[in-house]
C-alpha positions in Angstrom: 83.8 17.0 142.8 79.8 17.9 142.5 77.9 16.6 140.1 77.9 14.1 137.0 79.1 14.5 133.7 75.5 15.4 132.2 75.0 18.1 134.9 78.6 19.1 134.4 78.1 19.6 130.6 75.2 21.7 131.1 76.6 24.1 133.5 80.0 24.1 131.1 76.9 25.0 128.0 75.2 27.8 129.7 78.7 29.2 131.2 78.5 28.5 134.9 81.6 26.7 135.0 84.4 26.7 132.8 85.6 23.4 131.3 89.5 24.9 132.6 88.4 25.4 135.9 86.4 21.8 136.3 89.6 20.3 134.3 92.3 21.6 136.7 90.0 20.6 139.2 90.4 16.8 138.4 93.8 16.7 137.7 94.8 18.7 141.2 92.5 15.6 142.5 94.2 12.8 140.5 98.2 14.5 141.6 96.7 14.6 145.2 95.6 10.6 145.1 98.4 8.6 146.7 95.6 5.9 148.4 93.2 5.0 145.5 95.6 4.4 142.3 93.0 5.0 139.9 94.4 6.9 137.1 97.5 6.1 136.3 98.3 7.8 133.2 97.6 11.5 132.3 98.2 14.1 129.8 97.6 17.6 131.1 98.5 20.2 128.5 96.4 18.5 126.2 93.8 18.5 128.8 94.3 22.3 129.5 94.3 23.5 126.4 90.8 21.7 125.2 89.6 23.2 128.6 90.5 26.2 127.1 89.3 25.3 123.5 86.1 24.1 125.0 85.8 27.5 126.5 86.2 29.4 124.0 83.7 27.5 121.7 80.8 28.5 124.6 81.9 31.9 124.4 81.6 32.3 120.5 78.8 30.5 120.7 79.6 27.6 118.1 77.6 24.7 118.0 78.4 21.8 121.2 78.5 18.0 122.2 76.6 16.4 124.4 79.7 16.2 126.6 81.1 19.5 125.7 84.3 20.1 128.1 83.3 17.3 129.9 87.1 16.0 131.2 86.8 12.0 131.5 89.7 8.8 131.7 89.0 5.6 130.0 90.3 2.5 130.5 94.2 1.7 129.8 93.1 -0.8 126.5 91.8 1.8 124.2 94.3 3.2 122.1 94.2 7.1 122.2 97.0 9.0 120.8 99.6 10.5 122.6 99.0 8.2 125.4 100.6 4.7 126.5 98.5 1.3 126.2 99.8 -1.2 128.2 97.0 -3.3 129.2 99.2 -3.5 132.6 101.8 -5.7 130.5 105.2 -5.1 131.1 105.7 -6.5 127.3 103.7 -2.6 126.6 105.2 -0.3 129.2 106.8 1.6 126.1 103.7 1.8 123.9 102.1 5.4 123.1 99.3 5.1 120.4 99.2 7.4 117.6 95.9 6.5 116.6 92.2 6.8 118.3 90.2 4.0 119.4 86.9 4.6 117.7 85.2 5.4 120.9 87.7 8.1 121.7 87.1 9.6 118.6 83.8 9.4 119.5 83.6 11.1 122.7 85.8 13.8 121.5 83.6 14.5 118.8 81.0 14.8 121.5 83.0 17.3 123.3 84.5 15.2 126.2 88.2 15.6 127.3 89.9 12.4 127.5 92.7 13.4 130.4 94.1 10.2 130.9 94.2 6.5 131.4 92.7 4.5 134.6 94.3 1.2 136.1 93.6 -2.5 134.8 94.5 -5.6 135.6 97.5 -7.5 133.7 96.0 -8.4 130.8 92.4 -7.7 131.7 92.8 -11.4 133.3 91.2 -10.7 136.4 87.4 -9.8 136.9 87.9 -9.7 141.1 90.9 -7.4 141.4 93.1 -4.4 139.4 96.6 -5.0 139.8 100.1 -5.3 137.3 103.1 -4.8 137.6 103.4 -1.3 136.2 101.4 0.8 137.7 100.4 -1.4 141.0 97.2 -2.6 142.5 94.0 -0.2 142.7 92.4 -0.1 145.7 88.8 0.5 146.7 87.8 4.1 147.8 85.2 2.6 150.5 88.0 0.8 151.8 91.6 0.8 151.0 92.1 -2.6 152.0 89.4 -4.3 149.9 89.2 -5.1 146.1 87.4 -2.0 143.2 87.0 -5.5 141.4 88.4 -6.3 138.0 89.6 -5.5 135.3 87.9 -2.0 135.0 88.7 -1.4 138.7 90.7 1.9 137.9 87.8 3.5 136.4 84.7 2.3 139.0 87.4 3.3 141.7 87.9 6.5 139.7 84.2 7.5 139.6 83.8 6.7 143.2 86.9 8.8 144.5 86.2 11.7 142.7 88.6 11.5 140.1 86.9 11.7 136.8 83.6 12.4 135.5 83.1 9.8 133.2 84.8 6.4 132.0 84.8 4.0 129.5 85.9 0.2 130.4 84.7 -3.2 128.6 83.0 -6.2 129.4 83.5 -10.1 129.1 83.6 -11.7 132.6 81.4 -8.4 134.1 84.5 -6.3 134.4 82.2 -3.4 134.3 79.2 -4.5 136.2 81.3 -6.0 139.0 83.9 -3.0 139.6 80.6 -0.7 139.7 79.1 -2.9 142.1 81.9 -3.2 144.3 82.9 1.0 144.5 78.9 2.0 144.3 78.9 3.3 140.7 76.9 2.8 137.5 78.4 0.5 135.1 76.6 -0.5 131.2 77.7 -3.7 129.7 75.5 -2.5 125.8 73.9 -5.3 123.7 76.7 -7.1 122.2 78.0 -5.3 118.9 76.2 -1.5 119.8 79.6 0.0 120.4 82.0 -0.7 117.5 85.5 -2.2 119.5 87.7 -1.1 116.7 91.1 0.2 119.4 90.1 -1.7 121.6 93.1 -4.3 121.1 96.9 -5.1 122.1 99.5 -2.6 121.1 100.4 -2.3 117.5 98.8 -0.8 114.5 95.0 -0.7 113.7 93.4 -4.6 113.4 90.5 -4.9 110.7 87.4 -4.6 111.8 86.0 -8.6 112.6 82.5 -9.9 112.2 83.3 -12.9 114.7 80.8 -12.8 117.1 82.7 -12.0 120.4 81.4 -12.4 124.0 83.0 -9.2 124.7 81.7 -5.7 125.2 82.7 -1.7 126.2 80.7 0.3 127.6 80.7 3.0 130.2 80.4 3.6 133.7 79.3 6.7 135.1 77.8 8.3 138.3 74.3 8.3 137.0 72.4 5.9 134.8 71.4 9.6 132.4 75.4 9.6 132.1 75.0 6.0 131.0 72.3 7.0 128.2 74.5 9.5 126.8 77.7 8.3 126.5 75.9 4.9 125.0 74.1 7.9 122.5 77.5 9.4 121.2 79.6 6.1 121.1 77.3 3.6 120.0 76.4 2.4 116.2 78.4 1.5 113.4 80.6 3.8 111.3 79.4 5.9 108.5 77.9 5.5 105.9 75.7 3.5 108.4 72.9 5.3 111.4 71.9 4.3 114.0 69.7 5.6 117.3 69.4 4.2 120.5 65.4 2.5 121.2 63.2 4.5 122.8 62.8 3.0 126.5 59.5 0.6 126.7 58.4 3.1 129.4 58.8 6.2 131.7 56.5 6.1 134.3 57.5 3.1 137.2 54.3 1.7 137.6 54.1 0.9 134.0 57.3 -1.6 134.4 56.7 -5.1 134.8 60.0 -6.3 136.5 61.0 -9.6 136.7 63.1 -10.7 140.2 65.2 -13.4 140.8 67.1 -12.9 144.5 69.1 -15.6 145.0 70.7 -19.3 143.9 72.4 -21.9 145.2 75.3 -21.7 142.7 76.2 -18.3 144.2 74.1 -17.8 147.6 73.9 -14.1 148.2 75.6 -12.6 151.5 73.2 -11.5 154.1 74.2 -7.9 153.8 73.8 -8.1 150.0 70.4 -10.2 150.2 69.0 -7.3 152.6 69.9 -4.8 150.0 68.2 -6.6 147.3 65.2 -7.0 149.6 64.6 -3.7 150.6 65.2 -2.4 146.9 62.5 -4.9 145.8 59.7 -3.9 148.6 60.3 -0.2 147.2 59.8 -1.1 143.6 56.8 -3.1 144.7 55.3 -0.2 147.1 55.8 2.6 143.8 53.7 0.5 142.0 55.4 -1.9 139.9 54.6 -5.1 138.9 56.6 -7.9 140.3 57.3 -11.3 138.5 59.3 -13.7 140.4 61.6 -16.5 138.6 63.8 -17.2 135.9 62.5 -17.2 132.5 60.2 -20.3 131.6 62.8 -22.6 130.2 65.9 -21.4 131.7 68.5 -24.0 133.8 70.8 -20.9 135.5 73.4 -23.2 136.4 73.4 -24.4 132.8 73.6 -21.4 131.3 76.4 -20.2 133.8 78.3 -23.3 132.8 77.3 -22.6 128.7 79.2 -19.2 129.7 82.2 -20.7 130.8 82.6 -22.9 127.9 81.8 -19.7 125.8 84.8 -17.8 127.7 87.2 -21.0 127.0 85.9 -20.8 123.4 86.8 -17.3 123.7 90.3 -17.5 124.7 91.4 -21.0 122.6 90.9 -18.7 119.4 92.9 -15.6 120.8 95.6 -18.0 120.6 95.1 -20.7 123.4 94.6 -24.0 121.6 93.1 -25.7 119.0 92.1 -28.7 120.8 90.0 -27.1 123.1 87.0 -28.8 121.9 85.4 -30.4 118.6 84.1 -28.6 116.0 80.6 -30.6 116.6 80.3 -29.4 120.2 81.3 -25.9 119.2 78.2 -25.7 116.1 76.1 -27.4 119.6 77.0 -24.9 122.0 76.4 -22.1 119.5 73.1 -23.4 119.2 72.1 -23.6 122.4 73.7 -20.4 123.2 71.3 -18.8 120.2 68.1 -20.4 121.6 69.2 -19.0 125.2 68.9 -15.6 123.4 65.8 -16.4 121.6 63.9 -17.8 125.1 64.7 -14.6 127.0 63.9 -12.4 123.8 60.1 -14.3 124.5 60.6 -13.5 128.1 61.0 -9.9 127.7 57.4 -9.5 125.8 55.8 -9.8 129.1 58.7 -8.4 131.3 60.7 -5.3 130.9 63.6 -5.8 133.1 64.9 -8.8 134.7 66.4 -7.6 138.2 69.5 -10.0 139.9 72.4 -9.4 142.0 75.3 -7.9 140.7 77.3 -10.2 142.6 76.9 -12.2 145.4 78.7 -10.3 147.7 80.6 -6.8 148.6 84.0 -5.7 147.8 86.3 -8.0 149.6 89.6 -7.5 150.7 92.4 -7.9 148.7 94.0 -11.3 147.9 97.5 -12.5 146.4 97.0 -15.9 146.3 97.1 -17.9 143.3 94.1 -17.5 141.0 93.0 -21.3 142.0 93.3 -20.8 145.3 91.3 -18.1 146.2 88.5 -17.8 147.9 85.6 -15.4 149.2 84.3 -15.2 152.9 80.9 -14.1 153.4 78.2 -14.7 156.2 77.3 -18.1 154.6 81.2 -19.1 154.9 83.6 -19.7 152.4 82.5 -19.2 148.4 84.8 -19.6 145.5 86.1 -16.8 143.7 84.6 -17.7 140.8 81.6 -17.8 142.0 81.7 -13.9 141.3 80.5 -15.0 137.5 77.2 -16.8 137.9 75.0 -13.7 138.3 77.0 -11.8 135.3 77.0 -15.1 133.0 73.4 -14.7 131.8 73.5 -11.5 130.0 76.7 -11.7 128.6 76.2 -15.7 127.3 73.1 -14.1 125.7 74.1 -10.5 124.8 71.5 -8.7 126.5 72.1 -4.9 127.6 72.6 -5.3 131.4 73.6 -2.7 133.7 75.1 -2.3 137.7 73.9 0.1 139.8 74.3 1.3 143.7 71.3 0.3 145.8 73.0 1.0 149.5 75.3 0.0 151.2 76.2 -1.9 154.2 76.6 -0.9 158.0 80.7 -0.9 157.0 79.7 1.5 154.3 80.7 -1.0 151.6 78.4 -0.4 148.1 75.6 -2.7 147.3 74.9 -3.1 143.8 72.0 -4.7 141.6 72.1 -5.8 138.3 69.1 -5.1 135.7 69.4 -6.7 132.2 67.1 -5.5 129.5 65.5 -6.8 125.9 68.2 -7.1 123.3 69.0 -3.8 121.9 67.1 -2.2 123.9 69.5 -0.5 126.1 67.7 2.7 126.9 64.7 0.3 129.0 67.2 -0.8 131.8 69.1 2.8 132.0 65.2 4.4 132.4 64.2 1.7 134.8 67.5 2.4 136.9 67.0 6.1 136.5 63.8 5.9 138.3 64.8 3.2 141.0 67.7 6.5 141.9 64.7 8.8 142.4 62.7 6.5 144.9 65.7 7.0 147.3 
């Protein structure tokens, strides 16, 4: 399965490849996967016969998306009609959606093909694993017997296997960045808000639009961080009559990036194989000519703001229905605060740096475990770490809702992915997807 969904749609434009022939090529792919479990759901006359629409539209020479014929899966909590949303819940095993989630609509407007549905875990509850009781657990292409991560495992282990060109998950405790990490993919959380959410909810007809602020995000995740920039382009913004256009990255040449590095922490110590990784990625950027700034952003605690995240996600789940007591309504107005001059103290960070570069997490996919949640735990070369340790080097962006993006920087002697994290100025998604573009091409 050659090439990514940008190159794909190009060779689809100028008639190299038929969008039938790259369609029936993924779905022979997807019928052939008995290991992986990635893509649990898919509808392939409909797939077919937009192949063959798509095809025709290049051959008439009408006018085409950005992702013309481009066949794709997203995640299974995005309503799309004609297909089942479970959110691998028993409670939804019946559920087919007769309505589009707005970035469905979206990407078919754009020309993609959505063919079907990729694993999650229950609920989205789990940001290490992908497993529920309908469809099964997901494993990880690099190794069957380790974790994709969670809960947009099914689509990083997707993209990694060779089972779809394109796919859209979402984001609140870095179930994109860390599945991306873990199978060697790209994965975008966007600034909070870019990319409107409307379908992205439990079955049952359409919710109202909210304004509540929300700690979640969707986004995609791709095999190239230009696949990133341009399903961002044709998803993101509100709905008409309203525009929008993605900022222009701050540069284009590497050496004109000023990068800012942080390597390591006590909270969540970085596994040798991951630390080398990070290392060696950082000595390159530093060799091409970029300009290095060490440390956390002048008045930033990073164990404070990991634990302002976690009272943000308890926040978070006490008003989906959890309880009312969680905490006072005086602490709540405090943490908001705080959690609003967080934003403001990177946003004076990022005029003198463009990127901020971290781990993705602090280790590599590890293997699979069943154990209850609390129980768990992760070895790694500095012994045993807790499981959720996994959320310190995600909290930062998505307490603050900075763009931030995981990308593959190696892997180790086992062949497991290494992936680094690079969060970007608020609403300015297109600086980190540049800056990662141009960290690819140094390899």
């Amino acid at each position: 399965m050659n090439g990514t969904a940008t190159e794909v749609a190009a060779r689809i434009r100028v008639g190299e490849v038929s969008s039938r022939e790259v369609t029936e090529g993924m779905l022979a792919r997807i019928a052939a996967d008995t290991d992986v479990n990635a893509v649990v759901e898919t509808r392939p006359e409909f797939a077919l016969q937009a192949a063959a629409d798509a095809d025709e539209a290049v051959a008439v020479g009408r006018e085409l998306g950005p992702l013309h014929g481009v066949p794709m899966t997203v995640k299974d909590c995005f309503n799309v009609a004609g297909l089942r949303t479970t959110w691998g819940d028993p409670a939804f095993a019946e559920y087919v959606a007769d309505w589009d989630a707005t970035v469905a609509e979206r990407l078919g407007q754009a020309g993609a093909i959505i063919v079907g549905k990729s694993n999650v875990h229950t609920m989205l509850g789990d940001f290490g694993q992908t497993t529920n009781e309908i469809y099964g657990r997901t494993n990880n292409p690099a190794d069957l017997t380790r974790t994709p991560g969670g809960s947009s495992g099914g689509g990083a282990a997707a993209l990694a296997a060779g089972l779809t060109y394109l796919e859209y998950g979402s984001d609140l405790v870095g179930s994109i960045r860390l599945p991306a990490a873990y199978c060697g993919v790209y994965g975008l959380k966007p600034t909070t808000g870019l990319v409107p959410m409307h379908g992205f909810q439990l079955p049952g007809p359409p919710e109202p639009p909210t304004e509540f602020p929300m700690l979640s995000t969707i986004g995609p995740l791709a095999r190239s961080a230009a696949d990133l920039r341009t399903a961002l382009t044709v998803t993101g913004g509100p709905a008409a009559p309203f525009s929008w256009r993605l900022q222009p990255p701050r540069h284009d040449r590497f050496a004109d990036f000023r990068v800012g590095v942080v390597l390591d922490h006590a909270d969540a110590p970085v596994s040798s194989e991951v630390g080398a990784a990070l290392s060696d990625t950082i000595d390159r950027l530093g060799r091409s000519g970029a300009k290095i700034v060490e440390g956390w952003p002048a008045g930033v605690d990073a164990s404070e703001q990991a634990e302002a995240f976690g009272f943000q996600v308890g926040l978070f789940f006490a008003l989906q229905g959890g309880t009312s007591e969680f905490a006072s309504l005086a602490e709540v107005a405090a943490r908001e605060r705080r959690r609003i001059a967080l934003r403001l103290t990177w946003q004076r960070y990022f005029e003198d740096v463009d990127v901020f570069v971290c781990p993705a997490s602090f280790t590599t996919a590890f293997p699979h475990d069943n154990r209850p949640f609390d129980d768990r735990t992760i070895i790694t070369s500095y012994g045993e770490q807790r499981y959720d340790a996994q959320v310190f080097w995600i909290a930062h962006a998505s307490l603050t809702g900075l763009p931030a993006l995981s990308m593959p920087i190696g892997s180790t002697p086992a062949g497991l992915p290494v992936g680094a994290q690079v969060i970007g100025p608020w609403h300015e998604d297109d600086t980190p997807i540049t800056f990662a573009e141009r960290l690819a091409e140094l390899d």
